[in-house]
C-alpha positions in Angstrom: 60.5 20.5 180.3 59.2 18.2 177.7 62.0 17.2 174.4 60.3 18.7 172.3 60.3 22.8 174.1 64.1 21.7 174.3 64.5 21.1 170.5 62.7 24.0 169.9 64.4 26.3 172.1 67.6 25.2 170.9 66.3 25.7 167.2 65.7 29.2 168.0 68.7 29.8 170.1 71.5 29.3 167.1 72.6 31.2 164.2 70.1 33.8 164.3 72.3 36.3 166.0 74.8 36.3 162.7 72.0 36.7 160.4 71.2 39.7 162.8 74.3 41.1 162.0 74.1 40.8 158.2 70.4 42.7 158.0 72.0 45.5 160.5 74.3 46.0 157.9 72.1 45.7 155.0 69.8 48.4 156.7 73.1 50.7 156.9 74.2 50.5 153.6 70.7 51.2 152.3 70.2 54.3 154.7 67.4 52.7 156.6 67.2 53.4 160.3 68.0 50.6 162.7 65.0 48.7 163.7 64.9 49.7 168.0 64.4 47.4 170.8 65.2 46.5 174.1 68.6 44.9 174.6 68.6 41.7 175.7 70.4 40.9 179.1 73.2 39.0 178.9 73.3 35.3 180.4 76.0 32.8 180.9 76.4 29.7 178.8 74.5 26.6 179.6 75.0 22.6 178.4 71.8 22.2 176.6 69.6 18.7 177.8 70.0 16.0 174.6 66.6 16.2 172.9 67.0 12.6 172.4 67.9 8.7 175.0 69.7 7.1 172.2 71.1 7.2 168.4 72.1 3.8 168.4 73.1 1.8 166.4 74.5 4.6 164.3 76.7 6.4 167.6 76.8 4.5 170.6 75.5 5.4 173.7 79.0 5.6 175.6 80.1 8.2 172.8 76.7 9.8 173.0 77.1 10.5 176.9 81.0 11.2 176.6 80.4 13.9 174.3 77.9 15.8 175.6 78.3 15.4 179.5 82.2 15.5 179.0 83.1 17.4 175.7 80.5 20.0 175.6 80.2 20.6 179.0 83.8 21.3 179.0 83.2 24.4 175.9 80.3 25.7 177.7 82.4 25.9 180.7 85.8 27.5 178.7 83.5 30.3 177.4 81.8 31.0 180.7 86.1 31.3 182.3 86.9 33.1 178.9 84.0 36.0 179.1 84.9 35.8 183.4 88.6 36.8 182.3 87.8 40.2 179.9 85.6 41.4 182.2 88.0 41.5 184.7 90.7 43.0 182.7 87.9 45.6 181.7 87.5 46.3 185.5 91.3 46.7 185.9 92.6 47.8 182.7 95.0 45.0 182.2 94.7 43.7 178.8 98.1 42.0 178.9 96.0 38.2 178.5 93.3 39.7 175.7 94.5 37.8 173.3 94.9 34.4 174.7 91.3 35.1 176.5 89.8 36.1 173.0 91.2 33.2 171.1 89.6 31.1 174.3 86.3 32.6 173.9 86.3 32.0 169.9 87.3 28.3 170.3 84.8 27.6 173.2 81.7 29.6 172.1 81.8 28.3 168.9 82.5 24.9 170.4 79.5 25.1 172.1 77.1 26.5 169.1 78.2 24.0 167.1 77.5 21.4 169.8 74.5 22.7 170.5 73.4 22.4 167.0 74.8 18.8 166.4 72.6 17.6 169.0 69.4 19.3 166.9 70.9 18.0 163.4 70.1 14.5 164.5 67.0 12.5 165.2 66.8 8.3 166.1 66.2 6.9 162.7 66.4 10.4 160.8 63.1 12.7 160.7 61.9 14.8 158.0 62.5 13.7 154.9 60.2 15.1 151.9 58.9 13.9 149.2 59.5 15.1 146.0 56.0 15.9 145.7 56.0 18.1 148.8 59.1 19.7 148.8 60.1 21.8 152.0 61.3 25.3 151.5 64.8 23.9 152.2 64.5 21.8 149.4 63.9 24.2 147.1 67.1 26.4 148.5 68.8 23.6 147.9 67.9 23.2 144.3 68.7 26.3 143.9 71.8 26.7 145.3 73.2 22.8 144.5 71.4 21.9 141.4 69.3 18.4 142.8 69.5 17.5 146.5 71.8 14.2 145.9 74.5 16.9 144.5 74.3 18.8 147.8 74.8 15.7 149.8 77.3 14.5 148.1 79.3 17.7 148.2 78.4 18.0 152.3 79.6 14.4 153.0 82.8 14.8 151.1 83.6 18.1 152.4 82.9 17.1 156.2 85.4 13.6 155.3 88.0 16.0 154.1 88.0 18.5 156.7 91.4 18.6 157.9 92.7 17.4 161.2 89.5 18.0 164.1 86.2 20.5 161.9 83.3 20.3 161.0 80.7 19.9 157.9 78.6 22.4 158.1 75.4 23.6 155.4 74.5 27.0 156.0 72.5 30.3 155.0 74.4 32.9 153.4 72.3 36.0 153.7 74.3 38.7 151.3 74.1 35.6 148.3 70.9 34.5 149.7 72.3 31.0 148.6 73.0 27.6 150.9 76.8 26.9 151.1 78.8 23.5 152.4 81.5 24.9 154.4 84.6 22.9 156.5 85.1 24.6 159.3 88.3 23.8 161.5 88.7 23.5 165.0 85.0 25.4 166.0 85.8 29.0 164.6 88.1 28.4 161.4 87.3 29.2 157.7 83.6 30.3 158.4 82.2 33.0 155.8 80.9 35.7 157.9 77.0 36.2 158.1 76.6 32.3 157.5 73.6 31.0 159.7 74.5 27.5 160.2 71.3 25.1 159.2 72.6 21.6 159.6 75.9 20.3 161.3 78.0 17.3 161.5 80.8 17.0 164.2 83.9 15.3 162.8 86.3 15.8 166.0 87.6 12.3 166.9 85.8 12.6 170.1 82.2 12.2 167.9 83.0 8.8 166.7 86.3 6.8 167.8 84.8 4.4 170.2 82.5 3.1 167.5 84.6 3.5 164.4 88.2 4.3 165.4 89.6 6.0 162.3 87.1 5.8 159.8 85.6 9.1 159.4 84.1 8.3 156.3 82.3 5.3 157.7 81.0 7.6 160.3 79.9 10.4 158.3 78.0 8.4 155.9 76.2 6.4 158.8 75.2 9.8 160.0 73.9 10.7 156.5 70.8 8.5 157.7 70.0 9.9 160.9 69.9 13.5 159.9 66.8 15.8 161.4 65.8 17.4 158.5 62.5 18.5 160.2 64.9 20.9 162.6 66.5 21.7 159.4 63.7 22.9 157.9 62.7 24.8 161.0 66.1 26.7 161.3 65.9 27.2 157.6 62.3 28.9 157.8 63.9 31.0 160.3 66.9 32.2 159.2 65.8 33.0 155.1 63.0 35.1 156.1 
């Protein structure tokens, strides 16, 4: 499988099932009938391959490895034991664990969605970047939901440095508004807006950066400012506004 059918799948993969949600419930309010398909069958989680060898010099190659092979692997696996665990208490009626096992399945699903995107938010180098005389169709949602594109940037990188104790930064699609919002999200699953289709992430966990920078998130987050993916961006963005 080539890096680029992995971006691409991954691209495709995120997000898209909230902004389902939000047109379901458009379509109710307005009457419409639901649109009818075949359910999809349901599969376990799976660590996604890095679409990428390196990010050096910006996060080191021990972090790199550490975090995926380690870190994620370990949320992919939590939400695999957590979904395991209610449907065995659906088998035998014993819901006396449901809410520990549907906190776990909040924290390690949305662990590994985030993760998942991280990896897609970045590119060696950065990728993507218009010009002003081409602008992408993000660029124009973010003019018109941040004013010009340095105000959304600087509101994303000091939001993601002020997200307290382990979060994320997060830009995303909000359907309902039909506007881009910066969010902090805590932990993986705290202080979302429901609906949001997350378009570009940045992982501000210790784990993402310590070996390289120790404490310094803000030196971190404005290192990754440079090597953001805007091309996957864009594609996710394309995706989600229709």
């Amino acid at each position: 499988m080539t890096d680029r059918m992995n971006r691409r799948q991954a691209i495709a993969g995120i997000g898209l099932g909230s902004l389902g949600v939000a047109m379901s419930a458009s379509r109710a309010a307005s009457g419409e009938a639901p649109a009818t398909s075949t359910p999809p069958t349901p599969v376990a989680y799976t660590l996604p391959p890095l679409p990428y060898k390196s990010l050096e010099p910006i996060i080191d190659d021990a972090t790199l490895a550490l975090h995926h092979d380690k870190h994620h692997a370990g949320y992919v696996k939590g939400a695999n034991a957590a979904l395991e665990a209610l449907a065995k208490a659906r088998e035998t009626g014993d819901f006396a664990l449901v809410k520990h096992w549907e906190r776990e399945l909040a924290f390690h699903a949305s662990g590994h969605a985030l993760h998942t995107l991280y990896w897609t938010s970045m590119w060696p180098g950065g990728r993507g970047e218009s010009s002003p005389t081409y602008p992408t169709a993000l660029d124009q949602a973010m003019e018109a939901s941040f004013g010009p594109r340095e105000k959304m940037l600087d509101q994303f990188a000091a939001a993601t440095k002020a997200v307290e104790a382990s979060g994320w930064g997060v830009l995303a699609w909000e359907p309902l508004s039909k506007r881009l919002v910066a969010l902090q999200v805590e932990k993986h699953q705290d202080l979302t807006v429901w609906g949001c289709v997350p378009i570009l992430v940045c992982d501000v966990w210790e784990h993402a950066y310590y070996l390289k920078y120790q404490n310094r998130r803000a030196d971190y987050v404005d290192a990754w400012m440079g090597i953001i993916d805007w091309q996957s961006a864009s594609e996710r963005f394309e995706k989600a506004a229709r």
